[in-house]
C-alpha positions as CSV (number, residue, x, y, z in Angstrom):
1,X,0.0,0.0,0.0
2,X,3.1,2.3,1.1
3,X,4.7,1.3,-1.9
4,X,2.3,3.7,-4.7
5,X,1.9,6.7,-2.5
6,X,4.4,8.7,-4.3
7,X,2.9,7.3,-7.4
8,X,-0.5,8.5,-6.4
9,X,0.7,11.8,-5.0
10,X,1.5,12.8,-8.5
11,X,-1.3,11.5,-10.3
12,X,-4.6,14.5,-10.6
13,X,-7.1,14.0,-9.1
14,X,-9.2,13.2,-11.3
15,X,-7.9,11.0,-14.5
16,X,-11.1,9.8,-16.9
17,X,-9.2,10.9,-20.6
18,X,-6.2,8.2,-21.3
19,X,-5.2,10.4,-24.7
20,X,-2.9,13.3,-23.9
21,X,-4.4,16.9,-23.3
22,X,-2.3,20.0,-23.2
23,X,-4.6,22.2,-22.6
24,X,-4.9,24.5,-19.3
25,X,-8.1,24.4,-18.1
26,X,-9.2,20.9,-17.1
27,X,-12.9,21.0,-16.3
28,X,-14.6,18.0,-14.5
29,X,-17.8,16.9,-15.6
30,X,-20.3,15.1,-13.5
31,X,-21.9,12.7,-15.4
32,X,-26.1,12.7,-15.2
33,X,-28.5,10.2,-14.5
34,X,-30.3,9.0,-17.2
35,X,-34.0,8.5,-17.5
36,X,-35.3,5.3,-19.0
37,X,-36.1,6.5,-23.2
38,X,-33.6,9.3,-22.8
39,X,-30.9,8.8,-25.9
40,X,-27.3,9.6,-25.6
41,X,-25.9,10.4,-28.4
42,X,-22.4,9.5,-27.7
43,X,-23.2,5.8,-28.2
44,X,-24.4,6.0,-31.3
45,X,-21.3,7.9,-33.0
46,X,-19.6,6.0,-35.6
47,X,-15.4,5.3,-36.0
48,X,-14.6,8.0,-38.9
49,X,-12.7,6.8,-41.9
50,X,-11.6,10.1,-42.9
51,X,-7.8,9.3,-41.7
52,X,-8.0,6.0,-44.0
53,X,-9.2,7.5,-46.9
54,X,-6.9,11.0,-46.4
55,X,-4.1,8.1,-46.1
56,X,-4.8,6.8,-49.2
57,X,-5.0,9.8,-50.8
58,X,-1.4,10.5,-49.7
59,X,-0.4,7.2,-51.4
60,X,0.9,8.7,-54.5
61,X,1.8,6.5,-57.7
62,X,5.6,6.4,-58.1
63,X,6.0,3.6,-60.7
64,X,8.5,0.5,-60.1
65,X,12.3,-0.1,-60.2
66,X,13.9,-3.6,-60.9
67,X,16.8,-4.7,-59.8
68,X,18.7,-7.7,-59.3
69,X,21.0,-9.3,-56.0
70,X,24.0,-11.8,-56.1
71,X,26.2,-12.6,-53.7
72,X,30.1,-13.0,-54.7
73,X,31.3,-16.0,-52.3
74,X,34.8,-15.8,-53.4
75,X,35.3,-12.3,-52.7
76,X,32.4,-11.8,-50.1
77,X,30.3,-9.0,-52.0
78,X,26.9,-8.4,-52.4
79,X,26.4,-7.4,-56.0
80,X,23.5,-5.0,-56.6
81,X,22.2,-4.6,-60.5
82,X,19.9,-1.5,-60.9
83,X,18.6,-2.0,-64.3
84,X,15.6,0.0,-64.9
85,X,12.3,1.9,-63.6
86,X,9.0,2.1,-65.3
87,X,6.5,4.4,-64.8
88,X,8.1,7.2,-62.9
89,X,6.0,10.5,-62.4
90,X,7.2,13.6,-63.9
91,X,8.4,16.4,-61.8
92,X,9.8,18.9,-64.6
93,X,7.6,21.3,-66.3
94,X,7.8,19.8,-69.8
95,X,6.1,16.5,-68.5
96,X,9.6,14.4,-67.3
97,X,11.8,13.7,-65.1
98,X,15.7,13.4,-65.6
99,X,15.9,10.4,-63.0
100,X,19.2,8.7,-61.0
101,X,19.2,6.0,-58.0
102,X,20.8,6.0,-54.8
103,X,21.8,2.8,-53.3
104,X,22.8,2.2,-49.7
105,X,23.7,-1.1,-47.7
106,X,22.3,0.1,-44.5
107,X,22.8,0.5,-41.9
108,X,26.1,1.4,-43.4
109,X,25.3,5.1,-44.9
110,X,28.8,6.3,-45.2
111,X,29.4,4.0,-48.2
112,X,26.9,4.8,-51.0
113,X,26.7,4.3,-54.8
114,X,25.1,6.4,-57.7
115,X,23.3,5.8,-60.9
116,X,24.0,7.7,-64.1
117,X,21.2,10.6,-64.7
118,X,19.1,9.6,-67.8
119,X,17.9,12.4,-69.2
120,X,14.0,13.3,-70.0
121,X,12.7,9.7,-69.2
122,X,9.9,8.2,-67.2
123,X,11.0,5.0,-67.9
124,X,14.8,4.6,-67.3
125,X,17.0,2.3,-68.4
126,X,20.3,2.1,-66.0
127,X,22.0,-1.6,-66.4
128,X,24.7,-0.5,-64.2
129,X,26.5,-3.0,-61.2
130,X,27.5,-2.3,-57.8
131,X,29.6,-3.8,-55.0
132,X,29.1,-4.0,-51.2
133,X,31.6,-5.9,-49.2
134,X,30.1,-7.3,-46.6
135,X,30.3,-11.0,-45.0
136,X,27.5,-13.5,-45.8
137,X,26.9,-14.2,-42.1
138,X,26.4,-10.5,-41.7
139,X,23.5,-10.2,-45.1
140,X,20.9,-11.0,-42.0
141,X,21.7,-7.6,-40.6
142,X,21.7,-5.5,-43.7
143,X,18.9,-3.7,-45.4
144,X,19.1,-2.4,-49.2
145,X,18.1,1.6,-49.7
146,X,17.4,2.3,-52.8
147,X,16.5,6.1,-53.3
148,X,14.8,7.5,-56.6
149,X,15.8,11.2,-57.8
150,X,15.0,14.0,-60.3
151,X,18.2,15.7,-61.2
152,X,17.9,19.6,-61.5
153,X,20.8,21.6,-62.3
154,X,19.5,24.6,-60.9
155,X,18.1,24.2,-57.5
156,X,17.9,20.9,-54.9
157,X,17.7,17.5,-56.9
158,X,14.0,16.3,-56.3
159,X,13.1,12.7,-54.2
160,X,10.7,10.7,-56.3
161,X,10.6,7.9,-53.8
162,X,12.7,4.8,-52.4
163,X,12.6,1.3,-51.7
164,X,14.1,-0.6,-48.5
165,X,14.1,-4.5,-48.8
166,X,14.3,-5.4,-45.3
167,X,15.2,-8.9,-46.4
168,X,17.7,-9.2,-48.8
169,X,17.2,-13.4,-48.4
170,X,13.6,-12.2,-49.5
171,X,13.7,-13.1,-53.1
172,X,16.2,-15.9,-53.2
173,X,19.4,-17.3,-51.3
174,X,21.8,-15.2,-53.2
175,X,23.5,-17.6,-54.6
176,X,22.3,-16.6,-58.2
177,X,21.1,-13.8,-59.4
178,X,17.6,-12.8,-59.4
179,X,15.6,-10.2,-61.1
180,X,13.4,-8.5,-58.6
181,X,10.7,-5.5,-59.0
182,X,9.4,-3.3,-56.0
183,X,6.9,-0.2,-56.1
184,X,8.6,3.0,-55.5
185,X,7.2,4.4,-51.9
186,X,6.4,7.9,-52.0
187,X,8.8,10.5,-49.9
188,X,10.1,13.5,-49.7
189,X,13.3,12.9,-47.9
190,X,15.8,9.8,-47.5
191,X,14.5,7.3,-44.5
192,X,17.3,7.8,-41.6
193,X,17.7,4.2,-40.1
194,X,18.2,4.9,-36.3
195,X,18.6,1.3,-35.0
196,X,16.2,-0.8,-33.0
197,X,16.2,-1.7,-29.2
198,X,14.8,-5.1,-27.5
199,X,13.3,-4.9,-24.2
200,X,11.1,-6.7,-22.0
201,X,7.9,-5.7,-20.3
202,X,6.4,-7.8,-17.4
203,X,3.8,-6.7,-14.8
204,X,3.0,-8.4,-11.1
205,X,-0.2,-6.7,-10.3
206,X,-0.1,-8.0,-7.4
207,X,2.7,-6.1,-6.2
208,X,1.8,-3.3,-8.9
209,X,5.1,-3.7,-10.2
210,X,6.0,-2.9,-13.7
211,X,9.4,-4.2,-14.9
212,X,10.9,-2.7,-17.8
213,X,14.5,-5.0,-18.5
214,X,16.7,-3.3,-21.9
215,X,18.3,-6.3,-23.2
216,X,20.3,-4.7,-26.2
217,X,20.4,-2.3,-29.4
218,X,21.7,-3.2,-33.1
219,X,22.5,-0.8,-36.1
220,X,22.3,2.7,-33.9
221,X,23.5,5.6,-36.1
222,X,26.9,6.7,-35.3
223,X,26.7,10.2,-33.4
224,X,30.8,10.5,-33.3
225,X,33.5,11.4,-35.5
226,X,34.9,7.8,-34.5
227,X,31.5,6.1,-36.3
228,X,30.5,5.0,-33.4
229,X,28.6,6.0,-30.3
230,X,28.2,6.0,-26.6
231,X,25.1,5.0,-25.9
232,X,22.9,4.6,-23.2
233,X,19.1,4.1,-22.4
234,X,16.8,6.4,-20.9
235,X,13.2,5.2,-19.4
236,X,10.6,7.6,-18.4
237,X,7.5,7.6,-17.0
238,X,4.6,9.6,-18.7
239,X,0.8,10.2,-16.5
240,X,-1.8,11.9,-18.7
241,X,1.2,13.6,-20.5
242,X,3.4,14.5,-18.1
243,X,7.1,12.8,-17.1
244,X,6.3,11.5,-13.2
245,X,9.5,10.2,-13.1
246,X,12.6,8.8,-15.3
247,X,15.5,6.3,-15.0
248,X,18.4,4.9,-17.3
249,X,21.1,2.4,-18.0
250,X,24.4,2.3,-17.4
251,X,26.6,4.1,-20.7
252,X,28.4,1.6,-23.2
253,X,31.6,3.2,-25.0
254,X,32.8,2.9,-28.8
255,X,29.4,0.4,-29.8
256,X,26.5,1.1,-32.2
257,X,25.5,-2.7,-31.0
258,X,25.5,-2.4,-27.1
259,X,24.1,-5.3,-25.0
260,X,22.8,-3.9,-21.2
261,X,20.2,-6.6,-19.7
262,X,19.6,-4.2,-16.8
263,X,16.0,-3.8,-15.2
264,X,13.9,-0.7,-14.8
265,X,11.4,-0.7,-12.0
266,X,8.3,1.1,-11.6
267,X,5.5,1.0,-8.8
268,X,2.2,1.5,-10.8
269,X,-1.0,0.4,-9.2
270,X,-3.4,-1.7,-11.2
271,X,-6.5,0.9,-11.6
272,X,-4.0,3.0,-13.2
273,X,-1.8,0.8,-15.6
274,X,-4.7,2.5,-18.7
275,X,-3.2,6.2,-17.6
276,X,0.3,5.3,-18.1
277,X,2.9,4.7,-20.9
278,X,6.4,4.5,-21.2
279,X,9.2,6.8,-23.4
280,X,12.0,4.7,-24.3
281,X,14.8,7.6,-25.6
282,X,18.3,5.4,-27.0
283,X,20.9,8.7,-26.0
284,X,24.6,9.5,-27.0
285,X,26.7,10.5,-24.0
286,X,29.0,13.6,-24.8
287,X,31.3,14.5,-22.1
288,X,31.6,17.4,-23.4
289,X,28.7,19.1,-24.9
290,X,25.1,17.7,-24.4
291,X,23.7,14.3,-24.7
292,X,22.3,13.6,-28.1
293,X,19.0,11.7,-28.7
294,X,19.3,8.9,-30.9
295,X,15.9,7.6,-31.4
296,X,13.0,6.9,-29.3
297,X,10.0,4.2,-28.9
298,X,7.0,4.4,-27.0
299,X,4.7,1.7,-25.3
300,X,1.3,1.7,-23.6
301,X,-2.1,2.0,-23.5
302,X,-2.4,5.0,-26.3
303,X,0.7,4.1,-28.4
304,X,0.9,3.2,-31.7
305,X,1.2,0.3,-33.5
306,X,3.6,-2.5,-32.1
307,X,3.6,0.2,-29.1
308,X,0.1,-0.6,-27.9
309,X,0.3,-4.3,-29.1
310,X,3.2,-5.3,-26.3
311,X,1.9,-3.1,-23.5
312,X,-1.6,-5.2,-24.3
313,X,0.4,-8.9,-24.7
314,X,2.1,-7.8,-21.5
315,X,-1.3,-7.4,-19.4
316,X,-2.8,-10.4,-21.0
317,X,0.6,-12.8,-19.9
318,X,0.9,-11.2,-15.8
319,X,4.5,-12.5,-14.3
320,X,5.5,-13.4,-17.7
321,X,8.4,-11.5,-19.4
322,X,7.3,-10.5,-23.2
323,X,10.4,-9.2,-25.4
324,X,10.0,-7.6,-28.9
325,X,12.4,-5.6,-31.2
326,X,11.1,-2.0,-31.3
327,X,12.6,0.5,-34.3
328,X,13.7,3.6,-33.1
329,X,12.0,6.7,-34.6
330,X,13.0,10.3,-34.7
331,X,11.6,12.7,-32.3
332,X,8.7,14.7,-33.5
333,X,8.4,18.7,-32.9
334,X,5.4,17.2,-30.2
335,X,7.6,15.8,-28.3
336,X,10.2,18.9,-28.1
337,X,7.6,20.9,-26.9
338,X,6.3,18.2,-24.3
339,X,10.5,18.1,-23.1
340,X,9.9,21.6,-22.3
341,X,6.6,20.9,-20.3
342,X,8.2,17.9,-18.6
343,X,11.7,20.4,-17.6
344,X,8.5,22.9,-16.2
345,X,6.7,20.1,-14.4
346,X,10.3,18.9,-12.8
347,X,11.0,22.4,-11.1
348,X,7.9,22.0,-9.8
349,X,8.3,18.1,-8.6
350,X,4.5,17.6,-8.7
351,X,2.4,16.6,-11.0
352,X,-0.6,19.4,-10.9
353,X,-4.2,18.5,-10.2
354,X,-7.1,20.2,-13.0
355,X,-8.7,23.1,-12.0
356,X,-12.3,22.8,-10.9
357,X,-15.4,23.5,-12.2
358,X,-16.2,27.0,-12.2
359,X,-19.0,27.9,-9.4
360,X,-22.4,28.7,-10.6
């Protein structure tokens, strides 16, 4: 019982919304009987599909690329072919494009190759061979990047799109070569690979004990001027928004692959595991300057994606230990400004109860 009072102590008093709310005023509402034959509307309101069909809206046509793989036993290469695209869209005035590839072995971005521009084409043929050293045993690890341009001689060369094959054992074993085509995914920038983290998630509720264990990272980008970096893991604890408290790992020096299997412990209480999520921040120690985010993941109730799905598998398994690979993602301008709430809310050390009601 002694064991959530600080917990509770920063909790409002109040907490009925899970989803985040910056606003200032926080107005209780009292909830009124209802007579029998008296309609409330709210139950009857139907899950929108605006976001779905704005979504595929934004799924613009990019056309297709073909390329081909083959790995070189003898001198342990990975041979990439880029022979043509079909279907490009135009981004010059006269109805064309003057298109060239990227292509990228990630998460190795330091060594990169480069098609030949064809000029005034939609449908490019390039027919052009390029070689990765890397060991077979390390293929598992690597990801292809292949990034589509517009050439302009007069102003910043225009993305078209890319394609990442996540599995380069996908298509065949390498062995020969194979002809394979992809759609172009529309973007506007090149993807930066961060890296991904595994960690466990296991709750006693019982105890009301949430354990959070980081087991290890693989493929971090490289922060230093040595291609490497020091990193380390930060863990904090988020209430309707606001940081109620944070902890973190011990540092690991020179490594973009570090391996900590060190527990973080939280006292939550059951009633309020729904009001709760986790930021997982990957950081880059600097002795000297300031610590540099790397990437960050986020689990719980009102995540997204594989977010939500292991903070649910964790509740369904109680006392079990549930461990998933989680990407890193860069940190949005949201969660800048919420660092800037959270440094507010730490000067303060309390997490701030909602105004009332205003008096009649």
């Amino acid at each position: 019982m002694h064991r959530h009072i600080s917990f509770k102590r920063h909790l409002p008093r109040q907490m009925h919304v899970s989803s985040v709310d910056y606003g200032t005023d926080a107005v209780e509402v009292t909830e009124q009987p209802t007579s029998i034959g008296r309609i409330k509307p709210e139950l009857y309101k139907q899950k929108s599909v605006d976001s779905e069909d704005t979504k595929k809206e934004d799924e613009k046509s990019c056309g297709k690329i073909n390329f081909s793989l083959k790995y070189d036993y003898e001198n342990e290469t990975l041979i990439v072919r880029i022979l043509k695209a079909f279907d490009l869209p135009a981004k010059d005035f006269c109805g064309s494009s003057d298109p060239y590839v990227k292509i990228y072995l990630l998460p190795d971005r330091k060594r990169k190759f480069q098609t030949r521009v064809h000029r005034k084409t939609l449908n490019p043929t390039f027919d052009e061979s390029f070689h990765f050293p890397v060991p077979y045993e390390d293929l598992t690890d690597r990801k292809l990047h292949l990034s589509v341009f517009d050439f302009d001689r007069f102003s910043r060369h225009d993305m078209i799109g890319e394609v990442i094959l996540d599995n380069l054992f996908e298509a065949s074993d390498l062995s020969r070569e194979t002809s394979i085509w992809r759609d172009i995914q529309y973007a506007t920038s090149e993807s930066v690979d961060l890296g991904e983290i595994m960690f466990s998630l296991c709750y006693l509720p019982t105890a009301g004990r949430l354990t959070l264990t980081v087991i290890k990272c693989r493929n971090l980008k490289a922060m230093d001027i040595t291609g490497y970096s020091d990193p380390y893991v930060k863990v904090s604890l988020l209430c309707d928004g606001r940081r109620l408290k944070k902890k973190k790992t011990t540092i690991k020096k020179n490594t973009l692959n570090p391996t900590y299997n060190e527990a973080i412990i939280f006292d939550i209480p059951p009633e309020n595991m729904d009001q709760v999520s986790l930021l997982i921040s990957v950081m880059d120690y600097d002795r000297v300057g300031h610590n540099e985010i790397i990437g960050v993941c986020r689990v719980g109730n009102n995540a997204e994606g594989l977010g939500r799905d292991h903070w649910n598998e964790m509740l369904a398994y109680p006392r079990k230990p549930i461990a998933h690979w989680h990407s890193l993602t860069e940190v949005k301008r949201s969660f800048k400004e919420w660092q800037g709430r959270a440094a507010s809310f730490d000067s303060q050390g309390s997490c701030p109860s909602p105004k009332p009601p205003p008096t009649p």
